[in-house]
N, C-alpha and C positions, 0 to 999 in steps of 0.2 A: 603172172604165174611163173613165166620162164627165168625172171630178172630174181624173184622170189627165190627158188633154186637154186640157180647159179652165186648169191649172195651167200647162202647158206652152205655150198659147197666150200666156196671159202673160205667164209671164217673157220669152219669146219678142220681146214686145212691150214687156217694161220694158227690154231688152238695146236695142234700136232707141232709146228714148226716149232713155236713158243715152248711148250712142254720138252716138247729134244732139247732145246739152247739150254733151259734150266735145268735138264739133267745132264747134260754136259760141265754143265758149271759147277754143279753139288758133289756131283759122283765120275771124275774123269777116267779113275783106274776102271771103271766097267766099260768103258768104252775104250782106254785103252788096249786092254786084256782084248779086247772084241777085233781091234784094228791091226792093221799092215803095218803100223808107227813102227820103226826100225826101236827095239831094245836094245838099252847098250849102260853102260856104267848109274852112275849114281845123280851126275848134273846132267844127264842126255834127261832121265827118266822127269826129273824136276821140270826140265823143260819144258819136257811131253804135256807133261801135267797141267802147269801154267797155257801152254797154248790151246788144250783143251776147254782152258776153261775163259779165258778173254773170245775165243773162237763161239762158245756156247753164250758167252755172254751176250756179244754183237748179236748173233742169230738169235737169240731172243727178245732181246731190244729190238732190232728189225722188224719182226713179226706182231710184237705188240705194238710196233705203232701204227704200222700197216692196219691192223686192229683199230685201233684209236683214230687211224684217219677214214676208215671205213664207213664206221658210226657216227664220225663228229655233224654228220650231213643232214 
């Protein structure tokens, strides 16, 4: 019962992680707008952008496989 829960708490929790990295990826200007990231010219902001999104990408690949190796059992 208790292994039950605590399973479900995480995947719970790897579903959220996943979900962020993919909107990281798709949609960076919302979360830039949202962040501390220093704004500044035209290549800073490209930057931003790009690291947003290889940044969202990893963390979502992360999380899904973490996923995948949760359930492969």
């Amino acid at each position: 019962m208790k292994q039950a829960l605590l399973r479900t708490i995480v995947v719970l929790m790897l579903l959220a992680f996943a979900g962020i990295g993919i909107a990281h990826s798709f949609r960076p200007e919302y979360f830039i707008k949202r962040s501390g990231v220093r704004r500044g010219g035209e290549l800073l902001t490209e930057w931003n952008r790009l690291g947003f999104q290889i940044a969202g990408a990893i963390f979502a690949g992360f999380a899904i496989y973490l996923l995948y190796a949760l359930f492969r059992r």
